[in-house]
LUMKOL-381363 format. One record per residue (C-alpha): x, y, z; residue number from 1; residue in one letter; chain. Coordinates in nm, 4 decimals, m for minus. Layout:
BEGIN
[rec [X,Y,Z],NUM,A,A]
...
END
This chain:
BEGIN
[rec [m11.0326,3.5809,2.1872],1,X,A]
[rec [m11.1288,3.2573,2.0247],2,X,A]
[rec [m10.8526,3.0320,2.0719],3,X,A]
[rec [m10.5132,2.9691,2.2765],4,X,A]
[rec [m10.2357,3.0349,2.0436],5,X,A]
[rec [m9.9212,2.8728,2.0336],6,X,A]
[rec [m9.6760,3.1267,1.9602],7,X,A]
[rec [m9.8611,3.3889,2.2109],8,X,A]
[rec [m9.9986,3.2320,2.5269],9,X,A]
[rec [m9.7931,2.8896,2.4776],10,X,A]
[rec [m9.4396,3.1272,2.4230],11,X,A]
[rec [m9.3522,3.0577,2.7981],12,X,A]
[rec [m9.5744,2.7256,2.8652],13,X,A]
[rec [m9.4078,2.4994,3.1063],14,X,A]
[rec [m9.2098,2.2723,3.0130],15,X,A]
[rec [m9.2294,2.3968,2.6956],16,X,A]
[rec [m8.8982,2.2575,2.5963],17,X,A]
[rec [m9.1053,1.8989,2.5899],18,X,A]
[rec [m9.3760,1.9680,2.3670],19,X,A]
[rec [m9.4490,1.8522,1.9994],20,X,A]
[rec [m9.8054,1.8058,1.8061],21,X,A]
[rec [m9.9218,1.4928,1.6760],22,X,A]
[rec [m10.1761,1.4491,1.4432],23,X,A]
[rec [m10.4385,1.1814,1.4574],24,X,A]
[rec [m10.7330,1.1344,1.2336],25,X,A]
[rec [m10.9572,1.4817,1.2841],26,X,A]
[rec [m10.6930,1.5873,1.5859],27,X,A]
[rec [m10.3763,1.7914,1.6065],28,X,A]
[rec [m10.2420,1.7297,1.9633],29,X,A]
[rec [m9.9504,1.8981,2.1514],30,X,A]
[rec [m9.8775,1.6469,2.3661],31,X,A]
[rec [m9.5664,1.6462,2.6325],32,X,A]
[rec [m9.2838,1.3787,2.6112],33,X,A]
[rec [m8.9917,1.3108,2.8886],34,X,A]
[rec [m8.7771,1.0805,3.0590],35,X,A]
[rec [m8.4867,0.8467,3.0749],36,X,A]
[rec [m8.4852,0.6161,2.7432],37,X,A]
[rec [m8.6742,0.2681,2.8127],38,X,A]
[rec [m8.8276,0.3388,3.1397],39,X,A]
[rec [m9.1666,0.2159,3.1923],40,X,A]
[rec [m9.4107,0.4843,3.0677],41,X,A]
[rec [m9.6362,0.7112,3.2909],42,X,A]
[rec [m9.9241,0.8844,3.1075],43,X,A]
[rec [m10.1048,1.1912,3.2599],44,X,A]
[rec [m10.4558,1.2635,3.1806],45,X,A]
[rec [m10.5710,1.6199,3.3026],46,X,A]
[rec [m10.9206,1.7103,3.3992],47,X,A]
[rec [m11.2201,1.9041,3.2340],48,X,A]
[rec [m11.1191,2.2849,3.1960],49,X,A]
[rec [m10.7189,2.2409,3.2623],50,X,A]
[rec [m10.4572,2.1366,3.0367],51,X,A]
[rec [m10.0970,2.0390,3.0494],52,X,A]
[rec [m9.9738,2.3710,3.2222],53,X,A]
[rec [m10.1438,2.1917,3.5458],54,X,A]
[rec [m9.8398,1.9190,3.5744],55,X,A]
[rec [m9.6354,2.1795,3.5544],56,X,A]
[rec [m9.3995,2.1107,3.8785],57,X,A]
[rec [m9.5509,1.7595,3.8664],58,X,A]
[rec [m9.3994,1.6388,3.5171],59,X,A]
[rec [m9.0373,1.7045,3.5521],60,X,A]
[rec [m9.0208,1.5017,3.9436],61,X,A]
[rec [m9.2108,1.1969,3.7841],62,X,A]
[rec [m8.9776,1.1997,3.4913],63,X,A]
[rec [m8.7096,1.1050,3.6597],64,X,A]
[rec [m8.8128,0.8129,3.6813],65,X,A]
[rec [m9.0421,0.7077,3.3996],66,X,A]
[rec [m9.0940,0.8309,3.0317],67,X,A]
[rec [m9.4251,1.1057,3.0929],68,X,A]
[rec [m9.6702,1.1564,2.8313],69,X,A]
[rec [m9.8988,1.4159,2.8650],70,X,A]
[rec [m10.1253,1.5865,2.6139],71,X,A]
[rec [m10.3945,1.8305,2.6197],72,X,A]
[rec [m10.7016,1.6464,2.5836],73,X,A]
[rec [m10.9168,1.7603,2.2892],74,X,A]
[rec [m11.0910,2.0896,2.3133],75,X,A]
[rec [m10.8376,2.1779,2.5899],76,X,A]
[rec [m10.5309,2.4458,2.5842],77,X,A]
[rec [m10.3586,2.3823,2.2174],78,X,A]
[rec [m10.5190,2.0188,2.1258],79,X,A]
[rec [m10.7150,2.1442,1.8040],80,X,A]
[rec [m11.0163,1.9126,1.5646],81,X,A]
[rec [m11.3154,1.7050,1.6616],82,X,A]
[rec [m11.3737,1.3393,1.7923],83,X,A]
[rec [m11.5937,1.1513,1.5944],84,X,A]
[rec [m11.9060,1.1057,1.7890],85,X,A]
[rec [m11.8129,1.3932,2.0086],86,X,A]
[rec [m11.6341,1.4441,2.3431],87,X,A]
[rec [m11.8170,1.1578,2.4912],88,X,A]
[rec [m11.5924,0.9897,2.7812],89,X,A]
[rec [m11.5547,0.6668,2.5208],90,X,A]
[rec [m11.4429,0.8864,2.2525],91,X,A]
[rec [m11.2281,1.0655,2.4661],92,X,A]
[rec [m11.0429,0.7484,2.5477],93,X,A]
[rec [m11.0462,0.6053,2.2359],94,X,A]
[rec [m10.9164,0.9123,2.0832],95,X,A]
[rec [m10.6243,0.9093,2.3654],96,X,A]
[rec [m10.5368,0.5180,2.2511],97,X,A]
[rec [m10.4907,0.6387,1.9105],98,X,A]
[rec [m10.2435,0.9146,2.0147],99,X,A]
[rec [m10.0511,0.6514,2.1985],100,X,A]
[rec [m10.0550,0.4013,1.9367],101,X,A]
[rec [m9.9375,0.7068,1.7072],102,X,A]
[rec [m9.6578,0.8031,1.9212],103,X,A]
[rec [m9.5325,0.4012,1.8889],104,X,A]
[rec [m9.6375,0.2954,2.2937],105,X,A]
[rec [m9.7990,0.0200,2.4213],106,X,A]
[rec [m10.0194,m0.0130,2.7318],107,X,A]
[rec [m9.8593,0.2814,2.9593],108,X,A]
[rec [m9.7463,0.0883,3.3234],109,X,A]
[rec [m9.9022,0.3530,3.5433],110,X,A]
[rec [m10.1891,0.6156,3.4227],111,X,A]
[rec [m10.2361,0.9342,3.6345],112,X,A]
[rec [m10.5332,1.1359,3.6104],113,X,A]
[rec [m10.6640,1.4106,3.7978],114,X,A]
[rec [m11.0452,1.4555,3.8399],115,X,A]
[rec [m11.2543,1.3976,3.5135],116,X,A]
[rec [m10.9107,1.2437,3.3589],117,X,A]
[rec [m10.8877,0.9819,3.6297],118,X,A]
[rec [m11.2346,0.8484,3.4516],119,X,A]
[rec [m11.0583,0.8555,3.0799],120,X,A]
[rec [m10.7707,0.6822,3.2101],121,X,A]
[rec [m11.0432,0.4005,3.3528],122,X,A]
[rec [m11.2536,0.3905,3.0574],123,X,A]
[rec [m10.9352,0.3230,2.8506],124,X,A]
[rec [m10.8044,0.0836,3.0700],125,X,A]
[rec [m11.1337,m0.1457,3.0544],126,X,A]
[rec [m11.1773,m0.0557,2.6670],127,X,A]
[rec [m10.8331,m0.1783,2.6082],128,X,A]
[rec [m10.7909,m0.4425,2.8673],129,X,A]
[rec [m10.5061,m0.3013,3.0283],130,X,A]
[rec [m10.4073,m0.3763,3.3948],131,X,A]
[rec [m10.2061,m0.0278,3.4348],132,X,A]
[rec [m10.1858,0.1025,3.7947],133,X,A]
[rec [m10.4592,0.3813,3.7984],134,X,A]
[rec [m10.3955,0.6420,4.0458],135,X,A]
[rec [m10.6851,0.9236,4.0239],136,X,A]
[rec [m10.6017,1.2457,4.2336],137,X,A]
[rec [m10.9142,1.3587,4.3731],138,X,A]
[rec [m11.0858,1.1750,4.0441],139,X,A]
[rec [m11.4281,1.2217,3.9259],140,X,A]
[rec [m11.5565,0.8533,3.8773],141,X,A]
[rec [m11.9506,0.8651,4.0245],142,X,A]
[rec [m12.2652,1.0456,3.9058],143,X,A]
[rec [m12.3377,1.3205,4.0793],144,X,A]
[rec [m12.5572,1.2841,4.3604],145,X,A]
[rec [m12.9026,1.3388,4.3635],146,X,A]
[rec [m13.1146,1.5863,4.1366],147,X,A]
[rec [m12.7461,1.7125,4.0388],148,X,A]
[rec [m12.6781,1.3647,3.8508],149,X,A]
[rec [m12.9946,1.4368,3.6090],150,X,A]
[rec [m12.9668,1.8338,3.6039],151,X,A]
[rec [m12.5976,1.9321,3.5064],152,X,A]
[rec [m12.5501,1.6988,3.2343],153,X,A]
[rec [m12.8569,1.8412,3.0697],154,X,A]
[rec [m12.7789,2.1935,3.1423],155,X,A]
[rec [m12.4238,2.1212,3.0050],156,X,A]
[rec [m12.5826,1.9771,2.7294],157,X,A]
[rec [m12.8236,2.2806,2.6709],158,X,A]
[rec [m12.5107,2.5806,2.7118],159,X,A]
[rec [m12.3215,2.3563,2.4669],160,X,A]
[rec [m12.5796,2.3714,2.2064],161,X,A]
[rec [m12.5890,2.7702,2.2571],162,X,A]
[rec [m12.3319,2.8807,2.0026],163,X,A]
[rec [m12.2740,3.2180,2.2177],164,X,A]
[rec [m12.2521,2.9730,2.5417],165,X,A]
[rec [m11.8319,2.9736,2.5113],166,X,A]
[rec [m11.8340,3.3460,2.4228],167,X,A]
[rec [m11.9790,3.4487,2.7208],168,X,A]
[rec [m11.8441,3.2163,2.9301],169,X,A]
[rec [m11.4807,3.3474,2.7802],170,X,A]
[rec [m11.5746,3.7052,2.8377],171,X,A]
[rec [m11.6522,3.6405,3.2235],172,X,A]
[rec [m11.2977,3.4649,3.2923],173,X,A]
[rec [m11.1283,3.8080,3.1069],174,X,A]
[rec [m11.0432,3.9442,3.4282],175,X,A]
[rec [m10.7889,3.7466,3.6167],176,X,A]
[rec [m10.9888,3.8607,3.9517],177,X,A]
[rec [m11.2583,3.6649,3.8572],178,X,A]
[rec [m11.0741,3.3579,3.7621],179,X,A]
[rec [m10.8496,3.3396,4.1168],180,X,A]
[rec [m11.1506,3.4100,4.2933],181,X,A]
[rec [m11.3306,3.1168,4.0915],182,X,A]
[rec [m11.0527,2.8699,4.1334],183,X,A]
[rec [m11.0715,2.9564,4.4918],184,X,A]
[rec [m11.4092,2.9171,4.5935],185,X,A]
[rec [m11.4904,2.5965,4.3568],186,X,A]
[rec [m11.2139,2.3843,4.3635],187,X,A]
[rec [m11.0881,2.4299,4.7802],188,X,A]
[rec [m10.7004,2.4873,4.6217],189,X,A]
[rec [m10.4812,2.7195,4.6903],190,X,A]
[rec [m10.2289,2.7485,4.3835],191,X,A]
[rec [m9.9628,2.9392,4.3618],192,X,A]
[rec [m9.9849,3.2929,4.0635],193,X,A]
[rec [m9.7996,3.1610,3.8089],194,X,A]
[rec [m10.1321,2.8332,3.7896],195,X,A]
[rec [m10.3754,3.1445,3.8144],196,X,A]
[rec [m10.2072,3.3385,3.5332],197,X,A]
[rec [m10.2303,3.0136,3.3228],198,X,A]
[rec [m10.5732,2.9037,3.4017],199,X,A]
[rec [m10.6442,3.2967,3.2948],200,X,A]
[rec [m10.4774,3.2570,2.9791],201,X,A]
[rec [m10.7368,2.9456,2.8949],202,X,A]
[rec [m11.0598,3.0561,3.0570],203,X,A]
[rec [m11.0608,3.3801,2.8508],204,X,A]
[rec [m11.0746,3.1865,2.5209],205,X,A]
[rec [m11.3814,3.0601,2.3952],206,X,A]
[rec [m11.2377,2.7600,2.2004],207,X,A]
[rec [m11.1331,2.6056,2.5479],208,X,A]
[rec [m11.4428,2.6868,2.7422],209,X,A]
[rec [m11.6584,2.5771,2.5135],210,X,A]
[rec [m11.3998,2.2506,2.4764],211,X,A]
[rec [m11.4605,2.2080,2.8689],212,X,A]
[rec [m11.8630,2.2687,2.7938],213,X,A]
[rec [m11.8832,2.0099,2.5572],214,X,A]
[rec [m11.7058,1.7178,2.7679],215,X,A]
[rec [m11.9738,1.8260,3.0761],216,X,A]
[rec [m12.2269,1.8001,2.8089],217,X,A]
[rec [m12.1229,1.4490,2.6756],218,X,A]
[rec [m12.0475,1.2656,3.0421],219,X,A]
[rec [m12.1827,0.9656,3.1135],220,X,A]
[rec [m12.0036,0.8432,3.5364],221,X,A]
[rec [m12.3682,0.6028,3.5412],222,X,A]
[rec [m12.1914,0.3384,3.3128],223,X,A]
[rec [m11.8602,0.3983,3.3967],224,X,A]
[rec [m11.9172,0.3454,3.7558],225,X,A]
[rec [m12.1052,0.0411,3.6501],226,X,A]
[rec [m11.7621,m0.0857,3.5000],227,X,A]
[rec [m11.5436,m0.0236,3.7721],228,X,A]
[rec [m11.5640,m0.3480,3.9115],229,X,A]
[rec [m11.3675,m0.4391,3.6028],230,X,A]
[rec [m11.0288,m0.2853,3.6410],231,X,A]
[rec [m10.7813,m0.5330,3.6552],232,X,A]
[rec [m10.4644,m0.3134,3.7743],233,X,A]
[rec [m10.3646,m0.1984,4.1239],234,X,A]
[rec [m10.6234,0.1274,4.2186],235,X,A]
[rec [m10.5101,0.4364,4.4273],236,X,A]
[rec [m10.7563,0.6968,4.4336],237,X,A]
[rec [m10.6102,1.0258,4.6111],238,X,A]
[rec [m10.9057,1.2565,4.7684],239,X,A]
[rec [m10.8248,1.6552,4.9130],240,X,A]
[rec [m10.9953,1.6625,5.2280],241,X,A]
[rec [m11.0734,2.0047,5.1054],242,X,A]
[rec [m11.1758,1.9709,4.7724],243,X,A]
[rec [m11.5366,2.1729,4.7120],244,X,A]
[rec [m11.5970,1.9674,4.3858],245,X,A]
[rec [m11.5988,1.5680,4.4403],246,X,A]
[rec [m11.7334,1.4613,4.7719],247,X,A]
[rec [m11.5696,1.2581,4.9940],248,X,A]
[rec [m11.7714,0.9371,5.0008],249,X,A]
[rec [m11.8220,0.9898,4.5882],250,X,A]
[rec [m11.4161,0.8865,4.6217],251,X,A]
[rec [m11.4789,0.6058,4.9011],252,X,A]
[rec [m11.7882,0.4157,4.6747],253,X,A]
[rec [m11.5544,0.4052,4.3845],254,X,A]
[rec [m11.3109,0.2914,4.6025],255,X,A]
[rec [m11.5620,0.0498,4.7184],256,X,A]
[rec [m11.6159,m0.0568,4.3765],257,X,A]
[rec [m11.2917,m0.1575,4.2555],258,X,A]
[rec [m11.1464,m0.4879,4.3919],259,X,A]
[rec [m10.8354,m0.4078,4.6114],260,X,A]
[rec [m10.8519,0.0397,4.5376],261,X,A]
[rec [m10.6573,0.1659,4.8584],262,X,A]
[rec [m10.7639,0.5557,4.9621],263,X,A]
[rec [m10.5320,0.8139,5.0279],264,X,A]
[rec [m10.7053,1.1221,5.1916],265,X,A]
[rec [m10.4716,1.4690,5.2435],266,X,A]
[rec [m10.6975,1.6608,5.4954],267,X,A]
[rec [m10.5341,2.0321,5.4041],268,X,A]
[rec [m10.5565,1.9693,4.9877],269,X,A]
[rec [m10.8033,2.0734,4.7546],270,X,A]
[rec [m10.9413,1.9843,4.4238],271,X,A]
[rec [m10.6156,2.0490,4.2470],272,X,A]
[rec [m10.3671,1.8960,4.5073],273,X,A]
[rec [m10.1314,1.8116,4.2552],274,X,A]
[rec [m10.0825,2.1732,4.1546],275,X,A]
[rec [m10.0467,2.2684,4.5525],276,X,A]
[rec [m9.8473,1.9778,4.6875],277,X,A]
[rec [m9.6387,1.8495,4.3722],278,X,A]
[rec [m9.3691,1.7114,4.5982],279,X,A]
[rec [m9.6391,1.5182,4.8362],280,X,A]
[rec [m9.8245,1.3968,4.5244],281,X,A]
[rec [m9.5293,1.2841,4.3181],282,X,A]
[rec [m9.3915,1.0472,4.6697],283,X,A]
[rec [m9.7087,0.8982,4.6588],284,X,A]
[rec [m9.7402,0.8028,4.2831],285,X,A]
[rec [m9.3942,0.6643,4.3043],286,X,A]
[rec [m9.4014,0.4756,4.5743],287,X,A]
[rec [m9.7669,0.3302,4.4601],288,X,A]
[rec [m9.6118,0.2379,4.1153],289,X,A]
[rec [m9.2907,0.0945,4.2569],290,X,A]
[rec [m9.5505,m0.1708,4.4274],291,X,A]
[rec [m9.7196,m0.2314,4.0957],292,X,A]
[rec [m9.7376,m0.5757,3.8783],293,X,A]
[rec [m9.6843,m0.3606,3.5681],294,X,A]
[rec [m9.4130,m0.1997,3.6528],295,X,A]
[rec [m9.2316,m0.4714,3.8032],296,X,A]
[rec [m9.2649,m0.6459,3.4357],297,X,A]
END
């Protein structure tokens, strides 16, 4: 199968009831909107390979509170078109500022982003000049170490440019076996069947894998890291102290980096500890935000 459909796979997609597309320049977004009318806004930027269904239980406690935007980021679940340039971490954040600027919002007062999204929602931040309160759950914000940090780009790069790369890559996550087992062993999470069953539903087309491909292929963490020192918000980064993607002290130098970041570390979470603790996470991001300049204005 080639692509997540809308009126198949998305028929029972949580918090369905909240979605709408958008279109921007090349981009047709479905993007997720909730929460009381003229409360500070809260925008949630997913990570490489997931999509919206991963706030599922998330969404609905932090909308109580603030109005929640959260789209698929393009090439992921049922965001469809191109970036201009590609899906290079600028261009994904640039692309994100037009979909808020399209929807009618300003600077959002507090960005969540989980893994890979926690460095869009910095890149935008510094691009834009906003002073947002960041908080990344278990976020991807340093190069990876070692001969990793010059080999996986390239081999991302290399799959990407293999026009059967996706295909493939689509036909190994067709049984759902395969894709609990993989969620298992490389992210440290235990989610609950209804996450598996959606992750399934994504990971066995090829639009989305090779959507998650060609963001791997287009990183660049050597000069974002290099900018961190420029955030001007309040930092929070949130690290699973059993998370088998980011390392532990790839969290504490980007904590290190950023001028006043405070580190949160939940010793029995994974990589996706927002999907296995909602209730734990969402405490934490509101009682962060509470504490925040821009929400306080």
């Amino acid at each position: 199968m080639s692509s997540v459909r809308w009126e198949v796979e998305g028929q029972d997609w949580p918090n369905r009831e909240y979605s709408r597309f958008v279109r921007t320049a090349m981009l047709d977004w479905h993007v997720q909107i909730v929460g009381p009318e003229g409360a500070p806004v809260l925008l949630l930027v997913h990570g490489t390979g997931a999509a919206t269904h991963s706030w599922r239980d998330l969404l609905p406690l932090l909308a109580k509170h603030y109005c929640v935007i959260a789209p698929d980021m393009p090439g992921h679940g049922f965001t469809r078109g191109r970036i201009s340039g590609g899906q290079s971490l600028p261009g994904m954040a640039k692309a994100l500022g037009e979909l808020l600027t399209k929807l009618g919002y300003a600077a959002p007062s507090v960005i969540v982003g989980h893994s890979a999204g926690a460095a869009i929602g910095a890149r935008l931040m510094l691009d834009q000049r906003w002073d947002s309160a960041l908080i990344g759950i278990t976020p991807a914000l340093m190069p990876f170490p070692g001969l990793a940090a010059r080999l996986f780009p390239a081999l991302a790069r290399v799959l990407f440019v293999n026009p059967f790369t996706a295909m493939i890559f689509a036909q190994m996550a067709s049984g759902r076996g395969e894709v609990a087992r993989f969620l298992k062993s490389s992210t440290g999470s235990r989610i609950d069947e209804r996450g598996v069953d959606l992750y399934h539903r994504l990971f066995r087309t090829s639009d989305h894998c090779a959507g998650a491909i060609g963001m791997m292929a287009n990183w660049d963490l050597d000069t974002l890291s290099a900018s961190l020192p420029g955030l001007a918000g309040r930092t929070l980064l949130i690290h699973g102290g059993r998370d088998a993607m980011i390392p532990a002290d790839s969290v504490e130098r980007a904590a290190a980096l950023i001028a006043g970041a405070e580190q949160k570390v939940i010793p029995d979470l994974g990589h996706l500890a927002h999907e296995e603790a909602p209730d734990l996470m969402a405490d934490m991001i509101l009682a962060f935000a509470a504490a925040s300049p821009a929400v306080a204005a």
